[in-house]
C-alpha positions in Angstrom: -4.1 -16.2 -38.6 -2.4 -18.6 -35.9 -4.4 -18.4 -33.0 -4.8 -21.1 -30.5 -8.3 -19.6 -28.9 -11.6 -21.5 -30.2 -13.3 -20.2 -33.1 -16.9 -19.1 -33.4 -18.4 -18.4 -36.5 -20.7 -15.7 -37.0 -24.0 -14.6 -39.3 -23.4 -11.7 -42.0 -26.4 -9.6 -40.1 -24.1 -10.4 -36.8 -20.6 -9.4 -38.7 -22.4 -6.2 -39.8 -23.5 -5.0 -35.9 -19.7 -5.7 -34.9 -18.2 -3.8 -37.6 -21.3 -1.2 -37.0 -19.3 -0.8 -32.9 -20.9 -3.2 -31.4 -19.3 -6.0 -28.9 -22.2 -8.9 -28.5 -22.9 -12.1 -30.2 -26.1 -13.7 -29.4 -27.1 -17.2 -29.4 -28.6 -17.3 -32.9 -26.2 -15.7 -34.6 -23.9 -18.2 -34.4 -23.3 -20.4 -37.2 -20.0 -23.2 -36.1 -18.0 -23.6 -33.2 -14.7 -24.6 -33.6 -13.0 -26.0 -30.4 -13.2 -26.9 -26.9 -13.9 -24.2 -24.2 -15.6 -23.8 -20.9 -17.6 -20.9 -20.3 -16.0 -17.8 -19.4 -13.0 -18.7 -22.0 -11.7 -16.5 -24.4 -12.6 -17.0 -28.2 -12.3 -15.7 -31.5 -15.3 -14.0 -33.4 -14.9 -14.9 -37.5 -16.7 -14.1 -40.6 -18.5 -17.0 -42.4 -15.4 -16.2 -44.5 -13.2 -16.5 -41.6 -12.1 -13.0 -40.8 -11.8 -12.4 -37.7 -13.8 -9.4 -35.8 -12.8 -9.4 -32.2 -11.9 -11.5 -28.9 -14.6 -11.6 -25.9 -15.9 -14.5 -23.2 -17.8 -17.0 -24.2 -20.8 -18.2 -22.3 -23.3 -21.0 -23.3 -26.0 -19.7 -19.8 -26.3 -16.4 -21.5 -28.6 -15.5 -24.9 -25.0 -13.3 -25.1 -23.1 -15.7 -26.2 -20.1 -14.0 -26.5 -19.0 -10.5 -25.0 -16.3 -9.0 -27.5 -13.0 -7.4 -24.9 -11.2 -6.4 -28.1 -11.4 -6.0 -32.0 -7.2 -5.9 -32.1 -5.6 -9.7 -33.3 -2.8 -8.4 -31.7 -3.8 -8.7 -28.1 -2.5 -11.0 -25.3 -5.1 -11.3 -22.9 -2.2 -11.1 -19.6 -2.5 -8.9 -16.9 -1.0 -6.0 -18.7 -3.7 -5.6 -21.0 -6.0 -5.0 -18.4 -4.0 -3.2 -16.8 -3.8 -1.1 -20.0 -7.5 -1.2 -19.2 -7.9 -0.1 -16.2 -5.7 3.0 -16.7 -7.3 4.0 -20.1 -10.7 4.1 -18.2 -9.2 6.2 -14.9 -7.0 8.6 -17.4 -10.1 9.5 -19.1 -12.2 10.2 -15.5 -9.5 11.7 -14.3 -9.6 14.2 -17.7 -13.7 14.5 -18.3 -14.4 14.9 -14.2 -11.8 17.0 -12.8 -12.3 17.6 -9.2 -15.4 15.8 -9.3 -13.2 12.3 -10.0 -13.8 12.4 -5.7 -16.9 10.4 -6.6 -17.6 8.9 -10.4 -18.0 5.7 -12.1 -14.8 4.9 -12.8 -15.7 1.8 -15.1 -19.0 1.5 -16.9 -18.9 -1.7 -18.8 -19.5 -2.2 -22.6 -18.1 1.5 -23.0 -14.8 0.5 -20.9 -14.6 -2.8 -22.7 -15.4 -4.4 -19.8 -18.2 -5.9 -20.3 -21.1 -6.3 -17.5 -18.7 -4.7 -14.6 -19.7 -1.5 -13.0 -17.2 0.0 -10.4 -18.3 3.7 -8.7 -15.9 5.4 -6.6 -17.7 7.0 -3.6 -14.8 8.9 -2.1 -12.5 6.5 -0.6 -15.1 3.6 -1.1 -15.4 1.2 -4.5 -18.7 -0.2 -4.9 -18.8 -2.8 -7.8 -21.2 -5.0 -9.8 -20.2 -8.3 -12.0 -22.9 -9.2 -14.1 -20.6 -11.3 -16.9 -18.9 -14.6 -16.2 -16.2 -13.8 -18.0 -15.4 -10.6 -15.9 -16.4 -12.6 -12.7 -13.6 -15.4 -13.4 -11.0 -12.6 -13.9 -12.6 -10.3 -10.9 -9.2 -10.6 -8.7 -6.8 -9.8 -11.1 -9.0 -6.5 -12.3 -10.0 -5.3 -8.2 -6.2 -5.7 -7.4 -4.8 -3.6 -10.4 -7.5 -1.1 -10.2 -6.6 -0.1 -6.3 -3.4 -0.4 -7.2 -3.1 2.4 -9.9 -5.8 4.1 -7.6 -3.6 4.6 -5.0 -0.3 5.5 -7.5 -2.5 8.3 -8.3 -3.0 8.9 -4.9 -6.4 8.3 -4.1 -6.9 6.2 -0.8 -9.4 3.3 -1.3 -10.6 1.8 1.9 -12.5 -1.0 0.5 -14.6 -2.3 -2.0 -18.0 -4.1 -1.6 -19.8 -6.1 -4.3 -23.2 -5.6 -5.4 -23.6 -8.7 -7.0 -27.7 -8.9 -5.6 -29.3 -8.3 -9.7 -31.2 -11.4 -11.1 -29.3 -10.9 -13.8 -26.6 -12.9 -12.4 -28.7 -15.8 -12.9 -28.6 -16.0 -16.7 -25.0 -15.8 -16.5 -24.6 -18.7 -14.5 -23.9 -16.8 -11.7 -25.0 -16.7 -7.5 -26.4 -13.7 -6.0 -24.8 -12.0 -2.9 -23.4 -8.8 -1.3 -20.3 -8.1 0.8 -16.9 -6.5 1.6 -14.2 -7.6 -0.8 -11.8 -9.3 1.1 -8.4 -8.0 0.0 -5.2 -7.6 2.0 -5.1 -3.7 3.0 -8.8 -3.5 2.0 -11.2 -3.4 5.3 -14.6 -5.2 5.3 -15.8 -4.1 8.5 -17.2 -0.6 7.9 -20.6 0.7 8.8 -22.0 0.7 4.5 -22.1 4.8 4.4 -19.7 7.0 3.6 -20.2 11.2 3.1 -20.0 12.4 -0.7 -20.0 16.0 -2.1 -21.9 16.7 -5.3 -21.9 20.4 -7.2 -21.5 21.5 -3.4 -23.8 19.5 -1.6 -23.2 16.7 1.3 -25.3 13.4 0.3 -25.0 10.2 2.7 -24.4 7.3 0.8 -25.9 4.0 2.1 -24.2 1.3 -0.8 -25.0 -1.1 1.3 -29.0 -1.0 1.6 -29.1 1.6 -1.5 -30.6 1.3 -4.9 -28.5 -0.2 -7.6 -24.7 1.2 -6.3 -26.2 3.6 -3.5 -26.4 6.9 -5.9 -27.2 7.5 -9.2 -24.2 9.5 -10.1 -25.2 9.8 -14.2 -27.6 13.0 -13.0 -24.8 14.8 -11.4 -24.6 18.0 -14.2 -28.5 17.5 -15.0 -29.1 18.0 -10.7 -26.9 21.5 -11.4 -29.0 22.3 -14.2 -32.3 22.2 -12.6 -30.9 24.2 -9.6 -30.2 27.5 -12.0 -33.7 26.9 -13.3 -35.2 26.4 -9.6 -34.1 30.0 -8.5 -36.9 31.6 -6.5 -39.4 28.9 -7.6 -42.1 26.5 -5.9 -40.7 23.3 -6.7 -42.0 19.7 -6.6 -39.8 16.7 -7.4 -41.4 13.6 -7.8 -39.1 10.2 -7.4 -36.9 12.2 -5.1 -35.5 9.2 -4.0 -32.5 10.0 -1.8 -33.3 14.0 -2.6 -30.6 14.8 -4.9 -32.5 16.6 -7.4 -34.8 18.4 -4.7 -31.2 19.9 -2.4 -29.8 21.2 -5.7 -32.7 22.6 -6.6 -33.3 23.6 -2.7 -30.3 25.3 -3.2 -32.0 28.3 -5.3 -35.7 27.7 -4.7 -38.4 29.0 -2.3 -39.2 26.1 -1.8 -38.9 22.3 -2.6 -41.3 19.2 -2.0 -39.6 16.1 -2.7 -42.2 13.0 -3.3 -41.1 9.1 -2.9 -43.3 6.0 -2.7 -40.4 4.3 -0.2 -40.4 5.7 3.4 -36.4 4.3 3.3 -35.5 7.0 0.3 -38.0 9.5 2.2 -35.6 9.2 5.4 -32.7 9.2 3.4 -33.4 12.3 1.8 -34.4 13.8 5.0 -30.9 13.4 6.1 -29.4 14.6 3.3 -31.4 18.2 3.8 -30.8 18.1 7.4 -26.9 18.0 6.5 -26.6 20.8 4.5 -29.1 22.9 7.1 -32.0 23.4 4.2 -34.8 24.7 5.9 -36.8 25.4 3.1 -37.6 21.6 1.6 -40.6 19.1 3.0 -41.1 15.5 2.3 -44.2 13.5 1.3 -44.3 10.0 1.2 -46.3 9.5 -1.9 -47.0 7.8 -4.9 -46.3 10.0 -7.6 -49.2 8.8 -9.8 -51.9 9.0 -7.3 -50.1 12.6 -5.8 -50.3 13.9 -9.5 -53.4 12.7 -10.2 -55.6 14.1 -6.7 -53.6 17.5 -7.6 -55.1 17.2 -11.2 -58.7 16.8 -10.0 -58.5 19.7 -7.6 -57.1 21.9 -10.2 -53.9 23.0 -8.1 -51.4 25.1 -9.3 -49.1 24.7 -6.4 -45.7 24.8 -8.2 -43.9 26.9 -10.4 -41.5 24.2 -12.1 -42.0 19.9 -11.7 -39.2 17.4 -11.6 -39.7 13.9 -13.0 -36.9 11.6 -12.3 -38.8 8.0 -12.5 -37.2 4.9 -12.2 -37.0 2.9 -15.9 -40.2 2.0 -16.6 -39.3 -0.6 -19.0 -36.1 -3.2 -19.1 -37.5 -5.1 -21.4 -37.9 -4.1 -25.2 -41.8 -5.9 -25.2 -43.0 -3.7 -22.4 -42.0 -0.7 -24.1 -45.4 0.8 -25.0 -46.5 0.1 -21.5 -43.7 2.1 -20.3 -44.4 4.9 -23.1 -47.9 5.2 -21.4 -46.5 5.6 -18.0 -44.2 8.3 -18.8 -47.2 10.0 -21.3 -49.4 9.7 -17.7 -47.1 11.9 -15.6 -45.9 14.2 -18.0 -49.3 14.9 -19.2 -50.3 15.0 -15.3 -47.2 17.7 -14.9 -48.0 19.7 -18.1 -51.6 20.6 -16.9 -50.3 21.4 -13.0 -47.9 23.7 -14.5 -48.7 27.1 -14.9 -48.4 28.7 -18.0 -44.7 29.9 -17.8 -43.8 27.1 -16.0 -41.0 25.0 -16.0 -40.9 20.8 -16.6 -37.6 18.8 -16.1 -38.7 15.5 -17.2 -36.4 12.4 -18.2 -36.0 8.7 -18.9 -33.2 6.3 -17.6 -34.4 3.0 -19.8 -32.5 2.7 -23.1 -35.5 0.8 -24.0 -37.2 4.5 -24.4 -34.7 5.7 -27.2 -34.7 9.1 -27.3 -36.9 9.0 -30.6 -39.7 8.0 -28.8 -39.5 9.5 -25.6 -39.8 12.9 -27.8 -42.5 11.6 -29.5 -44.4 11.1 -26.0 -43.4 14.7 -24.5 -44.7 16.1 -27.9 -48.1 13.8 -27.6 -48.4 14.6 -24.2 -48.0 18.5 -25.1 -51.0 18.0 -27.4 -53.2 16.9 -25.3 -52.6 19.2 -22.2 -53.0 21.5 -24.7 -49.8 23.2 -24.5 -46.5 23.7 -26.1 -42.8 23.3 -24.9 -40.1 26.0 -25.2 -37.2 23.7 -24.9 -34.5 24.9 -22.8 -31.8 21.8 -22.5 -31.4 18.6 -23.6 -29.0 16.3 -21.8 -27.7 13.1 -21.3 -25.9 11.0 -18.4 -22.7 12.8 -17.2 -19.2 11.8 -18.8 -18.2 9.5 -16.7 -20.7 7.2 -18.1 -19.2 7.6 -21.6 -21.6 6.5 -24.4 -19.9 4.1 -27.0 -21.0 4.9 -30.2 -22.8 1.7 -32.1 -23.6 0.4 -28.3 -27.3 1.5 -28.1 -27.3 0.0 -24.3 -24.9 2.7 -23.3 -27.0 5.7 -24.7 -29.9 5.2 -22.1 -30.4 9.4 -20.0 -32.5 11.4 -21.8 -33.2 14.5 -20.0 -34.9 17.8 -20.9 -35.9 21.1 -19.1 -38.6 23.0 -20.7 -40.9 25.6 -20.0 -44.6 25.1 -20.8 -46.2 27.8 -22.9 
């Protein structure tokens, strides 16, 4: 194989998890480096035997070492091929979302094999996150493509602004900071919120001061779900956050509390009711372990069906059992407020909480609140956040609706 690229050699155990789908070297898998590079290059992943397994960036900051972009021998890493990449990713939104491509993720890393870039479409606004050298070196080249075969499509982009504020930068090698894009026919003076529509429902999107992008769009089909179980029903969501799972379900119910620790997401989700003219939702600002907890002790029965959309409770594999007792506490908590009949949509965003485990908790937490659940979905995050199969960082939504018996 005549390649020019550098060559890194790779363990047996690490040959086996790229041939197994996955697209990440780490630090101590590598055996030899053959060749000069600075980070963010492009190398070669062998065998010990010297077969080769894929291309990706290289970077000596990270514990990733190297960040596979393709398994083909035959790539030239030119614009075209991202290009190529950029449309494979919009072709399939545009097939799995439909109408709903208005507002999607439009890349989602690893599973768009680009790894560590998020890009969300919020109508006519791109919010995007670089958290991989690599990607970061070749950031202009993929922004300018992307609106470019956005707008052949004929969807108007107005600008794109960077939230590059995670510490994760760091181990990359790589600042912190916010802001507009500055492209030519891209503007970088607008207010940071732009109007979305979601299953029918207006949401103001703040992706300037906003969690993570501004809106968690992977919930989108798992929000409609709950609001054909919410129909007629008391309703208490607990992280409500910016209220998206409380107006769906506001759409149906008799009524709707939505609970957040952060007076920001309280307001936030106050605007959001206000407008779509919901008259029949309040707002406590709470926290949701101290809420559940007094309503335990008093022996309420307030609600017929209980939300729980918590934020991870784990990004770390070591603080996994910690996390497993969090999400054990509050479901437990929600089991024993529910009346018998009752309805539970409960769920997990940490892929550190495989879906294994987070079963195992539900059923543990079942036993001791001395009930059983009549499982009515399961779910996962919504298409455009495809999972890659062998990727196990991709597969991270597990959501279930159940009624407690």
């Amino acid at each position: 194989m005549d390649r020019t690229y550098p060559k890194v050699t790779v363990s047996k155990k690490c040959e086996n998890f790229i041939k197994g789908g996955h697209i990440w070297v780490y630090f101590d898998e590598i055996r030899s480096i053959d060749g000069a590079y600075e980070n963010g290059d492009i190398v070669d992943v062998l065998t010990e035997k010297g077969r080769y397994l894929g291309s990706g960036y290289i970077n000596d900051h990270s514990k990733i070492r190297v960040r596979i972009i393709s398994k083909n021998p035959n790539d030239k890493f030119d614009e075209a091929f991202y290009r190529r990449r950029i449309d494979y990713a919009l072709d399939y939104r545009e097939t799995v979302m439909g109408a709903d491509f208005s507002s999607c993720r439009l890349i989602f890393g690893e599973a768009d094999s680009f790894p560590g870039l998020t890009v969300d479409k919020f109508e006519n606004i791109l919010v995007a996150q670089v958290l991989s050298l690599g990607i970061d070196r070749i950031k202009d080249l993929i922004f300018r493509n992307l609106i470019d075969s956005l707008r052949l499509r004929g969807h108007r982009i107005d600008a794109i602004y960077e939230r590059n504020d995670v510490k994760v930068r760091a181990l990359e090698g790589l600042d912190e900071y916010t802001g507009f894009y500055p492209m030519e026919g891209l503007r970088t003076d607008l207010s940071g919120e732009v109007e979305i529509t979601e299953n029918g429902i207006r949401y103001i999107v703040d992706y300037i001061g906003g969690q993570k992008t501004g809106f968690f769009l992977d919930q989108k089909y798992n929000r409609r779900a709950v609001a054909k179980i919410a129909a007629g029903k008391r309703v208490l969501d607990c992280f409500t956050h910016t209220g998206a799972f409380a107006l769906n379900a506001a759409t149906a119910a008799a009524h709707v509390t939505a609970v957040d620790i952060s007076q920001t997401a309280i307001d936030m989700a106050r605007r959001n009711a206000s407008l779509n003219g919901f008259t029949n939702i309040d707002f406590v600002k709470a926290d949701v372990f101290d809420l559940l907890t007094d309503m335990a002790q008093q022996k309420r029965h307030d609600y017929d069906m209980i939300i729980l959309d918590p934020p991870a409770f784990t990004k770390s594999r070591s603080a996994t059992k910690a996390a497993e007792r969090g999400y054990k506490e509050i479901n437990l908590k929600a089991m024993r407020l529910l009346p018998r009949g009752g309805y539970l949509a409960t769920c997990s965003c940490s892929h550190f909480m495989p879906d294994h485990l987070f079963r195992k908790m539900l059923f543990s937490a079942a036993a001791d609140a001395n009930v059983s659940l009549r499982q009515i979905e399961c779910r996962q995050q919504s298409a455009d956040h495809p999972i890659l199969w062998g990727v196990e960082e991709t597969d991270y939504l597990k959501f279930y609706i159940f009624q407690v018996v």
